[in-house]
Each structure stands twice: as C-alpha cells, then as structure tokens.
C-alpha positions as CSV (number, residue, x, y, z in Angstrom):
1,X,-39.9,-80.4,-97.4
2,X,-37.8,-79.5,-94.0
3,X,-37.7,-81.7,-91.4
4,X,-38.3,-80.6,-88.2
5,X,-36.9,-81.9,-85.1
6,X,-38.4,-81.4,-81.3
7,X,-36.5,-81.8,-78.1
8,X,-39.3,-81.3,-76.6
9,X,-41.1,-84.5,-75.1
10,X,-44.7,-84.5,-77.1
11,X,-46.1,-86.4,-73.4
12,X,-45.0,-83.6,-71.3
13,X,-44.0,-81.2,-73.3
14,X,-40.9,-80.5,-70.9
15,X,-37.2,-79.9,-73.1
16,X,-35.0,-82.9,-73.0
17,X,-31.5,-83.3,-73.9
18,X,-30.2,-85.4,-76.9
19,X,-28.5,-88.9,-76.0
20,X,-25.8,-90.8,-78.3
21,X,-27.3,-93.9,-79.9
22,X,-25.0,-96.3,-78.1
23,X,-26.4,-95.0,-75.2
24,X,-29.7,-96.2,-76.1
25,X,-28.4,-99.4,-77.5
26,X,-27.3,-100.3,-74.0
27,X,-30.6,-99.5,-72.7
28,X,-33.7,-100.0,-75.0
29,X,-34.8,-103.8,-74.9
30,X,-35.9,-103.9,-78.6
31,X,-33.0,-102.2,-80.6
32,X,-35.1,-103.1,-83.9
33,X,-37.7,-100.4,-82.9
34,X,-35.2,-97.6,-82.6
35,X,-34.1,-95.6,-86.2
36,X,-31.6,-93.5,-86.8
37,X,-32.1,-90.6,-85.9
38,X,-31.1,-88.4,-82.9
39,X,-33.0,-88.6,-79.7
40,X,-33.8,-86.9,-76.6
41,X,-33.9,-87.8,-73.0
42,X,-36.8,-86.8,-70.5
43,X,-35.6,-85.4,-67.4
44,X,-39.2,-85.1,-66.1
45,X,-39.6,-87.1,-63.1
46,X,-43.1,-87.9,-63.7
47,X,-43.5,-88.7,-67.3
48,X,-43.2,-92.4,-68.4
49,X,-41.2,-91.4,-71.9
50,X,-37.3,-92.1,-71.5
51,X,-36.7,-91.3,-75.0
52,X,-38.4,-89.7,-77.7
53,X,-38.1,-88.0,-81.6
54,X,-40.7,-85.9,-82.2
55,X,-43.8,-88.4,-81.3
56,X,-41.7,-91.5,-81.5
57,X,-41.3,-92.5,-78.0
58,X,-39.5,-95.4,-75.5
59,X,-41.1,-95.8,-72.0
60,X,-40.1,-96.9,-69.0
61,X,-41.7,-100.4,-70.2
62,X,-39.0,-100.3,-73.1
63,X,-35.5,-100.3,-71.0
64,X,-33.9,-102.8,-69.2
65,X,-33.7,-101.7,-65.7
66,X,-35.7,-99.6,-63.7
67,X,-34.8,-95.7,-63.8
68,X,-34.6,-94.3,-60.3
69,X,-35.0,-90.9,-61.8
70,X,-38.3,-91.7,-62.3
71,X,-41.2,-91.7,-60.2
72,X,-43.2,-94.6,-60.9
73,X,-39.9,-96.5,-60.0
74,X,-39.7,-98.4,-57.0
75,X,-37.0,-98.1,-54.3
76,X,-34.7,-100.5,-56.3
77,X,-34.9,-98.3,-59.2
78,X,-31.5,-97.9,-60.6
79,X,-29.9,-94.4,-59.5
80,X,-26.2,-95.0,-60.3
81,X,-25.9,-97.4,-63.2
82,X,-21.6,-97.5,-63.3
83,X,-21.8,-98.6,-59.8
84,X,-25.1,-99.8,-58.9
85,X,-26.6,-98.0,-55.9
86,X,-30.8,-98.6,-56.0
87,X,-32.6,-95.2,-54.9
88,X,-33.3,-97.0,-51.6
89,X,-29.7,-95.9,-50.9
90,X,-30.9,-91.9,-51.2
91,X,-31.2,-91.7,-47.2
92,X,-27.5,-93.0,-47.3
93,X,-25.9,-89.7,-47.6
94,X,-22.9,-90.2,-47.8
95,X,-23.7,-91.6,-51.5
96,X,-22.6,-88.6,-53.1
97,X,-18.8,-89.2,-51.6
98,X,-19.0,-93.2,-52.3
99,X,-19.6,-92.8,-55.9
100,X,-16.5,-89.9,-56.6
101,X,-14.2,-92.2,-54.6
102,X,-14.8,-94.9,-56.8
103,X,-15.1,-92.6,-60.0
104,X,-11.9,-91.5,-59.1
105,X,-10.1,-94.9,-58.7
106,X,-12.4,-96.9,-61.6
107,X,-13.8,-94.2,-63.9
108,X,-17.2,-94.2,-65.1
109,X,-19.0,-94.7,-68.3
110,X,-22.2,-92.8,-67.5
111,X,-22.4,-92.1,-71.2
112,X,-23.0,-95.1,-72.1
113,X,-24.4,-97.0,-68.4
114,X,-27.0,-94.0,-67.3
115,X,-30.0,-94.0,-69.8
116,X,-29.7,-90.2,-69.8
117,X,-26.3,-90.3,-71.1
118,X,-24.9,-87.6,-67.9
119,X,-23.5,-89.0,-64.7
120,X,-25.9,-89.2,-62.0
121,X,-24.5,-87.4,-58.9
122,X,-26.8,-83.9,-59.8
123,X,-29.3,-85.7,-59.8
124,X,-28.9,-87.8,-56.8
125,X,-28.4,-84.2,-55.0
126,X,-31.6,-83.0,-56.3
127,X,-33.5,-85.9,-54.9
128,X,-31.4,-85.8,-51.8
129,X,-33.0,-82.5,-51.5
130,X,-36.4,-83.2,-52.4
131,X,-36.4,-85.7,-49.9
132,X,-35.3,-83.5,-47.1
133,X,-38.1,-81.0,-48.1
134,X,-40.6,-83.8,-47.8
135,X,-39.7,-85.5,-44.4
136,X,-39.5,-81.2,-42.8
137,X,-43.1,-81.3,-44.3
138,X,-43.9,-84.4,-43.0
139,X,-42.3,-83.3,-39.8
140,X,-44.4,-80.2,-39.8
141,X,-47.9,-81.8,-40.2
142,X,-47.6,-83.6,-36.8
C-alpha cells in the first residue's frame, strides 16, 4: 500500500511548504503529539492550522507564541521571532532596514525561531503592503 503525502492544508486546502522537525520542536507546546514524519507549514493568513500531515494538524492553540502571520493574532502577535518585533511594529516602516542591520551584525536563525521555517522580511513586505491598500481604501470611503 503507497503512502500518500499532501502539502496541501486539508482546512484550506491552500499548498504549504514543508518545515524541518526541529523547527517545530521549538514551536509546538506538546512535542509528544507530533510523529515523525514531514510536515507542512500554512502560509494562509486566515486558517487556524500552522502545521499539518495530511489531516494531522497543529493550530494556532498548539504553539507557543502568537503568529503575527496570522489573522486571528492580535497586534503583539509575533512577526520577527530572531529579534522580536510584535506586528504592532508593521506601521514602523523602517522595520524592514532594522531587522537586516541586525541580521547582518547577529545572524538569524529563522529556521529554527520563525514557525514557518523562512525568514520573515517577505512577509513583513506583504503585510506592509496590505496595510497600505487598506488605509487608501479607508481613506477613500470618507
């Protein structure tokens, strides 16, 4: 019988992208609960899965801090976990130059710190944007 693996999260069906085990070690609160196997981030902003093998899943419930990435955190949501910075910090934007100067001097272990095993500056640029979109719009409808 073959096995067959999705990277696809079975909550909202968006692709993920597979994460190293110590990466989850760092992160999940109950490390008893997790096999071993390989699993997959989810990227999606508004899905409560972190991580997931086929319908084995970790929500946002399951971690131990607060993903910024995600939407049903609040503003002290983690967004940087090497260095720290809370998503409140997004309207700082000079963020994106803060954390390279430091990566540059200190280094980073966003393999291991960021629960999506990838450093966080594309994303932070992403929301950046979002959030521009949102206050033009907001703008607009006065």
């Amino acid at each position: 019988m073959a096995i067959f693996f999705s990277s696809y999260c079975p909550i909202c069906g968006n692709k993920g992208f597979k994460v190293k085990n110590d990466t989850m070690i760092h992160h999940i609160k109950d490390i008893s609960k997790m096999g071993d196997r390989g699993y997959s981030f989810c990227p999606n902003s508004e899905c409560n899965i972190v991580y997931f093998h086929n319908k084995e899943t970790f929500t946002s419930s399951m971690v131990n801090k607060e993903i910024g990435f995600k939407d049903i955190s609040s503003p002290n949501g983690t967004i940087c976990y090497c260095y720290n910075y809370p998503q409140s910090e997004l309207y700082n934007e000079s963020i994106v130059d803060k954390i390279k100067i430091r990566i540059e001097n200190y280094g980073s272990r966003c393999d291991i710190r960021n629960p999506s095993g990838r450093c966080c500056l594309k994303e932070i640029r992403r929301m950046q944007k979002e959030q521009k979109k949102e206050e033009v719009y907001d703008i607009s409808k006065n």
